[in-house]
C-alpha positions in Angstrom: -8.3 -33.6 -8.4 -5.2 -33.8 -8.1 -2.4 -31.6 -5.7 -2.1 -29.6 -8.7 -5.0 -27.9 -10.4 -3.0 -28.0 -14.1 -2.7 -32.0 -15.0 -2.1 -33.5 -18.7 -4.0 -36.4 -19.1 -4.2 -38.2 -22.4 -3.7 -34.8 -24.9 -6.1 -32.9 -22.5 -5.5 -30.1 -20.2 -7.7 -31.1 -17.1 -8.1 -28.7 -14.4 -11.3 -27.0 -12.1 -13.6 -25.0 -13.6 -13.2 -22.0 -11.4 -16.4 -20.3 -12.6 -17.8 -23.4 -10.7 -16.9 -22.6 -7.0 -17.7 -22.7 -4.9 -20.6 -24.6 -5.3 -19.7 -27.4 -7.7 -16.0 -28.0 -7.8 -16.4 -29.7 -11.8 -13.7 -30.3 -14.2 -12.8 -29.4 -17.4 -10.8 -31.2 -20.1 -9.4 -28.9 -23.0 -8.5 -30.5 -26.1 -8.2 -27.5 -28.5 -6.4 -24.3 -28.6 -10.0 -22.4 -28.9 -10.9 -23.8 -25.7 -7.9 -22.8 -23.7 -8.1 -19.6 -25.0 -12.0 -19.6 -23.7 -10.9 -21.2 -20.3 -8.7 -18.3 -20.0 -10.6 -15.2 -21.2 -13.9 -16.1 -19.5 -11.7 -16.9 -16.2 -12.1 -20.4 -15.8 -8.5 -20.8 -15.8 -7.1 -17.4 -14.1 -4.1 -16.7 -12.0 -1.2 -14.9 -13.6 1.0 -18.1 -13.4 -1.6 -20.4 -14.0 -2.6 -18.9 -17.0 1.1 -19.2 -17.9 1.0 -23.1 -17.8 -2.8 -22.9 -19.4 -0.8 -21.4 -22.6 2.0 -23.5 -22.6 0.1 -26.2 -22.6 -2.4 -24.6 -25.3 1.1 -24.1 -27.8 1.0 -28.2 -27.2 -1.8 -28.9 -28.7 -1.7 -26.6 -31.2 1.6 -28.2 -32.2 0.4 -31.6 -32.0 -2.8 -30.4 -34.4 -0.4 -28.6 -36.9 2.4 -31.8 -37.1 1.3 -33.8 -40.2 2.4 -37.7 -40.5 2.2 -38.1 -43.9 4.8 -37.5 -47.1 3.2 -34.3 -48.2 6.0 -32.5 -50.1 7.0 -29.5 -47.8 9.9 -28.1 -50.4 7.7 -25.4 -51.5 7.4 -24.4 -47.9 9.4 -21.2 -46.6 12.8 -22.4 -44.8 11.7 -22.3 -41.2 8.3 -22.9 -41.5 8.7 -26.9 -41.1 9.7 -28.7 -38.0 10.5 -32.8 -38.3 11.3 -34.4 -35.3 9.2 -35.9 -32.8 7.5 -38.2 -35.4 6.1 -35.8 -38.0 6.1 -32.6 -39.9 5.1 -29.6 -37.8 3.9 -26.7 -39.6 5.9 -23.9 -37.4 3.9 -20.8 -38.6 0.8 -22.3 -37.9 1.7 -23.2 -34.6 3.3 -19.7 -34.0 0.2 -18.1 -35.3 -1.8 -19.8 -32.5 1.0 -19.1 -29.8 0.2 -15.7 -31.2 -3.4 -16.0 -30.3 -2.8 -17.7 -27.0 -0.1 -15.2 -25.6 -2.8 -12.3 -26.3 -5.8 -13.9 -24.9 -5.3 -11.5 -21.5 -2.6 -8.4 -21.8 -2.1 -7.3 -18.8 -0.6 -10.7 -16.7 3.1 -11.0 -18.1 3.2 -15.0 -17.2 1.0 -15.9 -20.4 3.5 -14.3 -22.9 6.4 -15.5 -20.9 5.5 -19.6 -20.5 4.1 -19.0 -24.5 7.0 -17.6 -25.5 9.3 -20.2 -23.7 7.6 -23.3 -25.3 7.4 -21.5 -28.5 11.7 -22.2 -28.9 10.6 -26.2 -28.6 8.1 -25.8 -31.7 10.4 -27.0 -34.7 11.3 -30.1 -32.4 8.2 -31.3 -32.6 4.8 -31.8 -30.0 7.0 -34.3 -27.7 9.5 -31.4 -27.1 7.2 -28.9 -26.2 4.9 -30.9 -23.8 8.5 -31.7 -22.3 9.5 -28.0 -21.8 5.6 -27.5 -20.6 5.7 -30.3 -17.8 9.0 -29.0 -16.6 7.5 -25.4 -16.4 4.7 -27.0 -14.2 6.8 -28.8 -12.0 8.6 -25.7 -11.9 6.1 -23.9 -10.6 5.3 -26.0 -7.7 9.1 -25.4 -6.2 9.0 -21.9 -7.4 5.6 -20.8 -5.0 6.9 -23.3 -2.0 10.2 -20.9 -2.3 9.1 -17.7 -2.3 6.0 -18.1 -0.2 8.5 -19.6 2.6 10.9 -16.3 1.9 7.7 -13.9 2.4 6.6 -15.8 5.5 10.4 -14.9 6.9 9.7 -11.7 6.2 6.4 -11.2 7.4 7.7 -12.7 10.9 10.9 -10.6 10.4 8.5 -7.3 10.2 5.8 -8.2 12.6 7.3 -10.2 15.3 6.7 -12.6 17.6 3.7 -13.2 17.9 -0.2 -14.1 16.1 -0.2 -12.6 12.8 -3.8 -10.9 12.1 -2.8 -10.6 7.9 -5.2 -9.5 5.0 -5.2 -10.7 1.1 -6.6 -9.8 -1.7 -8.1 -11.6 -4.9 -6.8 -15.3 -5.1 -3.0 -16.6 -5.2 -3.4 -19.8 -4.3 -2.7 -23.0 -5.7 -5.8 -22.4 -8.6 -4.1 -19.5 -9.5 -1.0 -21.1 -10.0 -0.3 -25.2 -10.6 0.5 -25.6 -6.4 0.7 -23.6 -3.2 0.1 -20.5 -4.3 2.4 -17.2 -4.2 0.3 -15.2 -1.4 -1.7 -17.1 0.1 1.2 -20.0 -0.1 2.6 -17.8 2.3 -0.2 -18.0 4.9 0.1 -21.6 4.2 3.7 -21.3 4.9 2.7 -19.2 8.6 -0.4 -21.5 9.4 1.9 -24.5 9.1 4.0 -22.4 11.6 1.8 -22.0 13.9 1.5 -18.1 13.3 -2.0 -17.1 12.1 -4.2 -15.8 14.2 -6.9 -14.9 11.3 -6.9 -14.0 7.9 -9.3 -11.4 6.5 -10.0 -12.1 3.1 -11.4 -9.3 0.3 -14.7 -10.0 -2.0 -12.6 -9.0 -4.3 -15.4 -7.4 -6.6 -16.7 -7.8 -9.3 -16.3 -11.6 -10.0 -15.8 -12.1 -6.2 -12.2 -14.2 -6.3 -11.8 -13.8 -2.7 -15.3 -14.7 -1.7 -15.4 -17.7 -4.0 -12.2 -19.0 -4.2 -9.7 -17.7 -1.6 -12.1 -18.5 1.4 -12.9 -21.8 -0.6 -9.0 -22.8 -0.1 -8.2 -21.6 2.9 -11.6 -23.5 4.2 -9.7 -26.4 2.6 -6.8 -26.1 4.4 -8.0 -25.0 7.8 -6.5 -21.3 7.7 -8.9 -19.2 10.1 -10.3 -16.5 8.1 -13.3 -14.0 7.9 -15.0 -12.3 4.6 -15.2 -9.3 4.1 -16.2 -6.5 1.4 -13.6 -4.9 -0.4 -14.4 -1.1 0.6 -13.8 -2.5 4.1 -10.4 -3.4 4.6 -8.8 0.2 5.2 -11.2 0.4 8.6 -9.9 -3.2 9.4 -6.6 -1.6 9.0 -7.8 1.5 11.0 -9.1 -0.6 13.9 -6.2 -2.8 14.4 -7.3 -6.1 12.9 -4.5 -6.2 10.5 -0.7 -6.7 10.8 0.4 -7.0 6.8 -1.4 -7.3 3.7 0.2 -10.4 1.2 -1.0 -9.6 -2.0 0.2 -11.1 -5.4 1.1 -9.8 -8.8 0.4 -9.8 -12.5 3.3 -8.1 -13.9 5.5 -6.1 -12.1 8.0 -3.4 -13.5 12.0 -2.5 -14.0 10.8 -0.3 -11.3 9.3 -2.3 -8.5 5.3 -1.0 -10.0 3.1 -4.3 -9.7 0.5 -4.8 -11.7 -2.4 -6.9 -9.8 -6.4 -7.3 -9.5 -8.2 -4.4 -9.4 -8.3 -2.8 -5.5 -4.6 -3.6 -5.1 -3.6 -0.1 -5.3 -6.0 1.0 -2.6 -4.9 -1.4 -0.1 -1.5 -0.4 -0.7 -2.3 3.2 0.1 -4.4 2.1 3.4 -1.6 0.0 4.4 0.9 2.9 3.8 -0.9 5.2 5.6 -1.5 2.7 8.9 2.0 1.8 8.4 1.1 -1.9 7.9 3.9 -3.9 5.5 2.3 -4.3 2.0 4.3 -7.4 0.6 4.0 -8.9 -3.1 4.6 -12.5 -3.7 5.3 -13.8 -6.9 7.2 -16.0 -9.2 10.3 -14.3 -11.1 8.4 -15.0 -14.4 6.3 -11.9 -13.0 9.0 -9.5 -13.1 8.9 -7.8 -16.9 12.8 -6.4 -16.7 12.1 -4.8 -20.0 8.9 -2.8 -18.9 10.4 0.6 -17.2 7.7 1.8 -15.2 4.1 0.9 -14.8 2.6 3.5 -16.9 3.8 1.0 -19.7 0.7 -1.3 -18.6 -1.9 -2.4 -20.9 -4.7 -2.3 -18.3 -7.2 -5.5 -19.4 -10.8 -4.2 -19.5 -13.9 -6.7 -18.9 -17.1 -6.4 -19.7 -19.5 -4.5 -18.7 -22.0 -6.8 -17.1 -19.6 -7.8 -14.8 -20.3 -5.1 -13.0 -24.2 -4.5 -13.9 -25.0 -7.7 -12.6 -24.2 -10.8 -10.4 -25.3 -14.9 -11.4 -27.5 -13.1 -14.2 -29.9 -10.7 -11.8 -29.0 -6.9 -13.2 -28.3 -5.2 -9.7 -28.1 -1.6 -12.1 -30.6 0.3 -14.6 -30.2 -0.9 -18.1 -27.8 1.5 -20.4 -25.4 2.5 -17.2 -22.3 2.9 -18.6 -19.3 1.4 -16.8 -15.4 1.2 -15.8 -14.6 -1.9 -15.4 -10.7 -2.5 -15.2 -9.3 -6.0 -14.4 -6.4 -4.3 -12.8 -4.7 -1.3 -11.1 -1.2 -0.6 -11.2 0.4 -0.2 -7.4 3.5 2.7 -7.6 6.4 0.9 -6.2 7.2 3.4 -3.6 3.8 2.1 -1.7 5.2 -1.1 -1.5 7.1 -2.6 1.5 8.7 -5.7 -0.4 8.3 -7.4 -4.0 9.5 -11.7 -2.3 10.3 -14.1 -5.2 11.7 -17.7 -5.2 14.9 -15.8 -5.1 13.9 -14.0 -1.6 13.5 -10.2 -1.3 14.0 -8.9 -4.9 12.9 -5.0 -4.1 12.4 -3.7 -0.8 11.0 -0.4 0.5 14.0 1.8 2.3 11.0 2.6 4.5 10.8 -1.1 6.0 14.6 -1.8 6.3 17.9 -1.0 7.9 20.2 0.6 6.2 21.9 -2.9 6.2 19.3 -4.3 4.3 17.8 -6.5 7.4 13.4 -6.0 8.0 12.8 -3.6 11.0 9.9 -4.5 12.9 6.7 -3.2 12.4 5.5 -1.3 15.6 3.4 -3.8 17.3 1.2 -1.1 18.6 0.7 0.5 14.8 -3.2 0.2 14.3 -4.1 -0.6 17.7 -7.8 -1.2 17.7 -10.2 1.2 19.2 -12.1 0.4 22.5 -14.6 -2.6 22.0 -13.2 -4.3 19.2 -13.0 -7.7 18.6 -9.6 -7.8 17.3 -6.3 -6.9 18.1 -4.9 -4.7 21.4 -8.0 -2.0 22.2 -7.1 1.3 23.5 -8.3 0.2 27.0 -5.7 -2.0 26.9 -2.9 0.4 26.0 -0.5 2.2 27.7 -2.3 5.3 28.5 -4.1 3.4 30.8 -8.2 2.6 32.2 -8.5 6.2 33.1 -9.0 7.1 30.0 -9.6 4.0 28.0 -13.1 3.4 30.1 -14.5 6.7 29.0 -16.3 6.9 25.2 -12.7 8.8 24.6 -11.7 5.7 24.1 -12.2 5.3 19.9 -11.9 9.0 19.5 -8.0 8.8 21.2 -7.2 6.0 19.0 -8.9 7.1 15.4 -6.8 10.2 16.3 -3.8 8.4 17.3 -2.9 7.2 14.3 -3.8 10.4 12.4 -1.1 12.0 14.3 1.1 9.1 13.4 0.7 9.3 10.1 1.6 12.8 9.7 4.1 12.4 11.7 5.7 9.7 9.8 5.0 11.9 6.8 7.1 14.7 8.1 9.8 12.6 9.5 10.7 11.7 6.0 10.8 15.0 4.7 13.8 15.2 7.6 11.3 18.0 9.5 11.3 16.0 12.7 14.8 14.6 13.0 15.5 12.5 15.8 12.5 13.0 18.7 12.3 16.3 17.5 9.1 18.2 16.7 5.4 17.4 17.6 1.9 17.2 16.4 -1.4 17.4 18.4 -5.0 17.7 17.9 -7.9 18.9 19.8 -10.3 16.6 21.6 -13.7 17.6 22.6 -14.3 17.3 26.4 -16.3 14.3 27.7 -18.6 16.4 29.9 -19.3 20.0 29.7 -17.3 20.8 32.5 -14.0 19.3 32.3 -12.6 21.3 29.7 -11.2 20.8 26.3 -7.9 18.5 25.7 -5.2 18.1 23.4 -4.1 15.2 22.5 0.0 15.4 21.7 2.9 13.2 20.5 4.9 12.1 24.0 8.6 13.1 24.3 11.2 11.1 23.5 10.1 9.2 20.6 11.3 8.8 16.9 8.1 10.6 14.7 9.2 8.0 12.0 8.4 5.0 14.5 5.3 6.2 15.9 1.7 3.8 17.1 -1.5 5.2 17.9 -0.8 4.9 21.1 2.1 7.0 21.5 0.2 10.5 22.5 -0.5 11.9 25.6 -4.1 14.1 26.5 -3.6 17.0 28.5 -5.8 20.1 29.2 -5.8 22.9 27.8 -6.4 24.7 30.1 -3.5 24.7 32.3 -1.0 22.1 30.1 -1.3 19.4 32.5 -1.2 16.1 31.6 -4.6 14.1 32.5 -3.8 11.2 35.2 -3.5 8.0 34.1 -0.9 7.9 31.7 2.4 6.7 31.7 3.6 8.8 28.8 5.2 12.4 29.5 3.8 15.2 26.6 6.6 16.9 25.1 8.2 19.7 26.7 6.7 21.8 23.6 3.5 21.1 24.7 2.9 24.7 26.4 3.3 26.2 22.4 0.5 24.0 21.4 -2.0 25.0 24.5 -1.1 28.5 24.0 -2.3 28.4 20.1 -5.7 26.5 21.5 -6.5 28.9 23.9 -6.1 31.4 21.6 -7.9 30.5 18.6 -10.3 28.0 17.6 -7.7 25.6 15.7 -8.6 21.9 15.1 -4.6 20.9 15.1 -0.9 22.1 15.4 2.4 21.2 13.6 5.5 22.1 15.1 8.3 21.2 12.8 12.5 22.0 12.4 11.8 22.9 8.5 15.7 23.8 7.6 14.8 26.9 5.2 12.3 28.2 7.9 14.3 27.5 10.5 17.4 29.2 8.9 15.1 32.0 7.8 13.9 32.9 11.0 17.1 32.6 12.8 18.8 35.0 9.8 15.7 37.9 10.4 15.5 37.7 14.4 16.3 41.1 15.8 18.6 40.5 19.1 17.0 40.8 22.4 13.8 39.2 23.9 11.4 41.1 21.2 9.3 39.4 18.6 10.5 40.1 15.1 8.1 40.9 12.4 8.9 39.6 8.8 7.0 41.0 6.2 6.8 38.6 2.7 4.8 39.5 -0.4 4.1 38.9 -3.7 4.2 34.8 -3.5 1.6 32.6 -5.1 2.6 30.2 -2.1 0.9 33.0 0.6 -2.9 31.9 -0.7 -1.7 28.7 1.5 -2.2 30.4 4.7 -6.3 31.4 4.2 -5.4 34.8 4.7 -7.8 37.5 4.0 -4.8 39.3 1.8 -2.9 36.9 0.3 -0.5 39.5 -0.9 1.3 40.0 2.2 1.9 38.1 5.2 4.0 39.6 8.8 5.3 36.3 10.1 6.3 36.7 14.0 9.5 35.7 15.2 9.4 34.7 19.0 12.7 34.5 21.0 14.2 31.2 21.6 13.8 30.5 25.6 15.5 27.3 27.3 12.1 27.4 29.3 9.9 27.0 26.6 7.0 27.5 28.8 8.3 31.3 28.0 8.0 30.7 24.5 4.2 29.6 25.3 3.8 32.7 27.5 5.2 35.1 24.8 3.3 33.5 21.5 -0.1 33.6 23.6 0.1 37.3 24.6 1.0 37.8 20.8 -1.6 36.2 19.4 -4.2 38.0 22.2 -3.2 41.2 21.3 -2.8 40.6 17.4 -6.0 38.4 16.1 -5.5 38.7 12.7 -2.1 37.4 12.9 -1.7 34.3 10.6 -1.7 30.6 11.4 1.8 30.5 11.2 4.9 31.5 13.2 9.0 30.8 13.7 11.0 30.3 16.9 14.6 31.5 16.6 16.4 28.6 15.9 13.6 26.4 17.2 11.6 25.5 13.8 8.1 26.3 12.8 4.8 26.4 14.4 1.4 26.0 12.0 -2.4 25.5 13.1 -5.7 25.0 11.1 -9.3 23.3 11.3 -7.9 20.0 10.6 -4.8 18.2 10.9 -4.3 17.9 7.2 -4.9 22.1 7.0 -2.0 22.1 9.4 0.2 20.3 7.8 -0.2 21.7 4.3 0.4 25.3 6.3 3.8 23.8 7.3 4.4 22.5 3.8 3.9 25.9 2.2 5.8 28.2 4.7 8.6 25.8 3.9 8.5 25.8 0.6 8.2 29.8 0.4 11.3 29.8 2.8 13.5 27.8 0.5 11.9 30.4 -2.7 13.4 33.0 -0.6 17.1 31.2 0.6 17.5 30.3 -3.7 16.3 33.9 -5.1 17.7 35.5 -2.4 16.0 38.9 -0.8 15.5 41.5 -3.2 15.7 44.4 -0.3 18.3 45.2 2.1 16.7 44.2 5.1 15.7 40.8 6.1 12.9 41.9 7.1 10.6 42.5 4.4 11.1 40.3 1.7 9.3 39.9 -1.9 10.6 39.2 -5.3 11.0 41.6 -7.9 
């Protein structure tokens, strides 16, 4: 074959039969209409802009079968319907009928209506004029992959730095699902050609297996390192620090920045949002539907049902199982990092850029790989040194690492951790029965919203002291977070700067070094706290100290002497503190006192005192 996997040779479209691979690489010549629209609907010609050209070419020879040489008298025929250059008499509203067919044989992939509906303005000009406008789409598409593959590998450098690039793709987007070099995996072309690629890890990509068969079978072909692996695997690749970005491609994508794209899309994107890993779409401008608003507009293609109850004809599930089988999932745009066209960056997440529009740098620890892994920096290799990274802490400090950097990051954008404000911690089990229990807490001085799994501290609980071995400092709040663990048997604590909260508390504090009690009832929002009366809740109010080992002091003699007191508290002026089982419990606590605060600031209290507050 050729360079390019779409070639018209002698009124045939000729290109692989990917149903083949990638065991026999066999070609296929299509010389009707029926058979492009076979080659496309049983995926033997897939690819959103591949399919594109497939159709355009399809509207080619439907054309040439509907153009008549003879002198049949057309005059009965409705004005429009007849075409006569090019050497004949086309029959336009036959053609059009099978453009119609053609541009519906797959609904979801934008390309195939698009290149259809292109050609189709060539029609009354006859079959020379539309295989002219169809071999300038495919040479098109050549130029149009090279240039936004080469933007998206500027941007993936741009993002992750200087150095090898561990990446992960889905599906295939190379050059069989386009006419040449591909749109995604163009790009690793693009960064293997660089010099950049350290490995690729490429998805199955169930249930027809496009990665497996056909994305490993090109990047085989052009010498890109790469490893296999099962779909439901990449977020732990992503947890474990294997991966640096995910390149993914696209089937239609929206007015708003929602992409359309094989089925599993949407879940990497959420993995790669929550590990903080850039999520970036590569495709051709003919992939952008400008008239679609949002995704929900999305015809979602279903398959068949045996794609998915069986493999190469063995059943693999009991006859009559019913089944969802969509070819597709629809990615929300705020979960992706960057939509890169031949045009360069056409959408970009706020998230991943200055506010100059320039690509800030991943965090080159984000995802850093737990002790004994194959890939990427371990934990033993971290800055929090081999004191702790040689003990079987090691995977248990990183998994939680970038929990607490994901909630963080979470709560940075809310604006409840501006600056180095605020911190999060968890508890850690002890590694022998008698050294104690830890915590393991954000360091000081560091931006929540920039945060790597390495960027904690351990430090008893005991006493607040940090363990030896790390270079990091805990944060000077650490003695509030101690104070809740010895106090009660919480899994996790949030301490936040909330602004309603915070203006709350300061608004209800009695003067003096006393704690305040506020009394709140009658809120749906209290049920969020797992009290054992949701009705009412006395919030304490501790005293703002510049030593805020005094603000540790007074909350842990509160919470000794009161043990029903909630999970839940305010410092004067000084934010919020929240604790629960898990670190998602703790964070939700947070979430609701703040939102019950800002209830409160809009309606307003309904009592003359501060101090006890309900609605009326």
């Amino acid at each position: 074959m050729d360079d390019s996997s779409l070639i018209w040779d002698d009124g045939a479209l000729v290109t692989i039969d990917q149903r083949g691979l990638p065991h026999e690489v066999r070609e296929l010549r299509l010389r009707t209409v029926d058979e492009i629209i076979e080659a496309i609907t049983t995926l033997a010609i897939r690819g959103a802009p591949a399919i594109g050209i497939a159709g355009a070419f399809g509207v080619v020879i439907a054309t040439r079968a509907h153009t008549h040489h003879d002198s049949a008298d057309t005059s009965n025929r409705p004005v429009g319907d007849v075409g006569s250059r090019g050497g004949g008499v086309v029959d336009v509203a036959a053609v059009a009928a099978e453009a119609d067919r053609i541009a519906a044989a797959r609904p979801t992939a934008v390309n195939l209506a698009w290149a259809v509906e292109r050609v189709r303005t060539r029609i009354g000009e006859g079959a020379d004029a539309v295989l002219a406008e169809t071999l300038d789409l495919l040479a098109e598409d050549g130029r149009v992959n090279l240039a936004a593959a080469t933007h998206a590998a500027d941007l993936v450098q741009r993002l992750c730095g200087a150095r090898p690039l561990r990446l992960l793709t889905h599906c295939n987007t190379g050059r069989l699902a386009t006419s040449a070099v591909g749109t995604a995996i163009g790009a690793l072309r693009v960064l293997h050609e660089r010099g950049v690629v350290a490995d690729v890890i490429v998805d199955e990509t169930r249930p027809l297996l496009q990665g497996a068969r056909l994305t490993a079978w090109e990047l085989a072909e052009a010498g890109i390192p790469h490893r296999l692996t099962i779909d439901s695997a990449a977020a732990w690749a992503m947890a474990t620090g294997q991966v640096d970005a995910v390149l993914v491609g696209a089937d239609r994508i929206t007015a708003n920045g929602d992409v359309a794209n094989k089925i599993g899309t949407f879940t990497l994107a959420l993995a790669a949002r929550h590990h903080g890993i850039p999520f970036i779409v590569v495709a051709p401008e003919s992939t952008r539907d400008t008239a679609m608003a949002t995704g929900a507009q999305i015809v979602v293609e279903q398959r068949a049902g045996t794609e998915v109850t069986g493999f190469g004809g063995v059943a693999t599930a009991p006859a009559g199982t019913a089944v969802f089988n969509p070819a597709f999932d629809v990615t929300p745009t705020d979960l992706v990092t960057a939509v890169v066209t031949e045009n360069g960056v056409v959408y970009r997440n706020s998230d991943s850029f200055d506010d100059r529009g320039r690509a800030v740098p991943a965090d080159t620890t984000r995802g850093v790989g737990f002790a004994g892994s194959q890939q990427g920096t371990t934990f033993a290799d971290s800055e929090q040194g081999a004191t702790l990274a040689d003990s079987e802490q090691g995977a248990t400090l990183a998994d939680r690492g970038l929990a607490i950097a994901a909630t963080a990051r979470q709560l940075y954008q809310r604006g409840w951790m501006p600056g180095t404000a605020g911190n999060i911690s968890v508890r850690i089990a002890p590694v022998d029965p008698g050294s104690g229990e830890d915590a393991l807490i954000t360091a000081s001085g560091l931006s929540k919203g920039e945060l790597g799994a390495h960027d904690t501290v351990l430090v008893a609980i005991a006493d607040t002291t940090a363990r030896p071995g790390q270079s990091r400092k805990p944060s000077a709040e650490t003695s509030i977070h101690t104070a809740v663990y010895r106090t009660r048997p919480a899994g996790a604590v949030v301490h936040v700067h909330s602004p309603f909260a915070t203006a709350l508390a300061t608004t209800a504090a009695r003067p003096g070094d006393a704690v305040t009690p506020v009394r709140i009832s009658g809120f749906e929002l209290l049920k969020g706290f797992g009290l054992a009366d949701p009705s009412t809740v006395v919030i304490p109010v501790f005293p703002n100290w510049p030593e805020v080992a005094r603000i540790g002091t007074d909350i842990e003699t509160y919470l000794r002497e009161n043990p029903d007191a909630p999970p839940i508290l305010f410092i004067t002026g000084h934010g919020i503190t929240t604790w629960g089982e898990t670190l998602a419990q703790a964070r939700d606590r947070a979430e609701c006192l703040e939102a019950l605060c800002e209830l409160i600031a809009r309606i307003g209290p309904t009592v003359a005192t501060p101090l006890e507050i309900g609605p009326t």
